[in-house]
C-alpha positions as a printed Julia matrix, in Angstrom:
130×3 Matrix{Float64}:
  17.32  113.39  150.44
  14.19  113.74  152.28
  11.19  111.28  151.98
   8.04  113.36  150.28
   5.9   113.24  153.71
   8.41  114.91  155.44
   9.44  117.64  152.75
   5.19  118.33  153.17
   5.21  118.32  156.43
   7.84  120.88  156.62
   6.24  122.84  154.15
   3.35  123.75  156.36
   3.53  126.5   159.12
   3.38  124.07  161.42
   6.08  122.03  160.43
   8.45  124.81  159.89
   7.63  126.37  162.98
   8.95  123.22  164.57
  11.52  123.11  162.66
  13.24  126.36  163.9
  11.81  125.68  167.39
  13.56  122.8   167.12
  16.93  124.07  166.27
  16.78  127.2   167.97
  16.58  125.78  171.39
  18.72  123.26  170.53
  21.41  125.75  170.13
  20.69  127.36  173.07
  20.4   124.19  174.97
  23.92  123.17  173.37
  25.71  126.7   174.48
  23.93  126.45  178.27
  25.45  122.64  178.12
  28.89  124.22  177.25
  28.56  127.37  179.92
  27.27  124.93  182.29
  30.06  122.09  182.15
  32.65  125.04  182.14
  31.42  126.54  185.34
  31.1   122.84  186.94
  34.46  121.93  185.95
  36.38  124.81  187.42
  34.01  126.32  190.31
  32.83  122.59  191.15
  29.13  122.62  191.88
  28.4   120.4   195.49
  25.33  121.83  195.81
  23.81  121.89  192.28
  23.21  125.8   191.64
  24.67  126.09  188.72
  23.38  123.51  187.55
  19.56  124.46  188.55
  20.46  128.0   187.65
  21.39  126.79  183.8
  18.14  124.91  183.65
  16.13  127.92  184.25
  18.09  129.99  181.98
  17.3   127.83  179.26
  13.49  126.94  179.94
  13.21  130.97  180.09
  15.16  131.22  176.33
  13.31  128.41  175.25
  10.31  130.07  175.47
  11.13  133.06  174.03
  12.97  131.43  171.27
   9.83  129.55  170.65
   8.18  132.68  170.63
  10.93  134.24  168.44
  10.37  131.44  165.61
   6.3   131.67  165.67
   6.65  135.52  164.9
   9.04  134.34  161.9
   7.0   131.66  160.53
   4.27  134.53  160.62
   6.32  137.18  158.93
   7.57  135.15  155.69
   3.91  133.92  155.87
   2.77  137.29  155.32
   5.68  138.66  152.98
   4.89  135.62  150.62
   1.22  136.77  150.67
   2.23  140.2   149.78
   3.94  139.44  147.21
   1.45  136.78  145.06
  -0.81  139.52  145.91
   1.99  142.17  144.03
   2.34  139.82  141.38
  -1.47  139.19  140.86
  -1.57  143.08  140.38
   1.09  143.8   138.0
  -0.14  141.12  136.1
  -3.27  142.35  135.93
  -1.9   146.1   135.23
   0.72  144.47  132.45
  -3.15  142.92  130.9
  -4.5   146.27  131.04
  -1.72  147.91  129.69
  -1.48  145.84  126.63
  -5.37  146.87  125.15
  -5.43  148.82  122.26
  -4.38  152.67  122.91
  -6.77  153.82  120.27
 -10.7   153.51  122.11
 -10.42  157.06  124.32
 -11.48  159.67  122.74
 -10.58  163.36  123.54
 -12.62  165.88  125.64
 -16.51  165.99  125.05
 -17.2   169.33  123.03
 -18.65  172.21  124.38
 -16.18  171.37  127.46
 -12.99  173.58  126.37
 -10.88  171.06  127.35
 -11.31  170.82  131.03
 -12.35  167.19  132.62
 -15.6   166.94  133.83
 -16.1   165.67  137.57
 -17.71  162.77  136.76
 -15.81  159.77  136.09
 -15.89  158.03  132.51
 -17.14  155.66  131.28
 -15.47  153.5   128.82
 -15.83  154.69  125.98
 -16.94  158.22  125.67
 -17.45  158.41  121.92
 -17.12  155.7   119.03
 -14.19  156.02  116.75
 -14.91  158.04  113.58
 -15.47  155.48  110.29
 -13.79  156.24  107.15
């Protein structure tokens, strides 16, 4: 539908951030335009205060839309992050869990079956041979 350049353009932060800039304050922009011709209409506007008042409204929601979409492009940034990072470590955990369940060996003798305090190190004792 979209040429390639523009489909990687809007794949980058950048290019989605403009994106939603773009039609966030074009929405606004398109309900002030509404408000704004309403109010004209049936007030009638001689001296040009609504129309003045309007245009500041929407430079002020402009900017904080623009802000708005930033901290959104940031957020599915980060949740996208999180999860390769989530996936990296269940795959990793999944790898682990798959070794054979047969190298660990029991308690060391002479400990009565309590753990010592220092950690272990893999493995403690070979496996017996028939």
């Amino acid at each position: 539908m979209l040429p390639e350049q523009v489909l990687i353009c809007f794949r980058s932060r950048l290019g989605r951030y403009a994106l939603m800039s773009f039609l966030a304050i074009a929405a606004i922009g398109l309900v002030l335009w509404i408000i704004h011709a309403q109010a004209a209409s049936r007030l009638g506007d001689p001296t040009g205060i609504i129309g003045q008042t309007v245009t500041l409204i929407f430079f002020v929601f402009a900017v904080v839309a623009g802000i708005a979409c930033w901290f959104l492009v940031l957020a599915h940034d980060t949740r996208r992050v999180a999860e390769e990072e989530s996936a990296r470590q269940n795959a990793l955990l999944q790898k682990g869990n798959r070794r054979p369940q047969g190298n660990r060996c029991g308690p060391a003798e002479g400990q009565g079956g309590r753990r010592s305090r220092q950690p272990r190190q893999e493995p403690l004792c070979r496996r017996p041979q028939p």
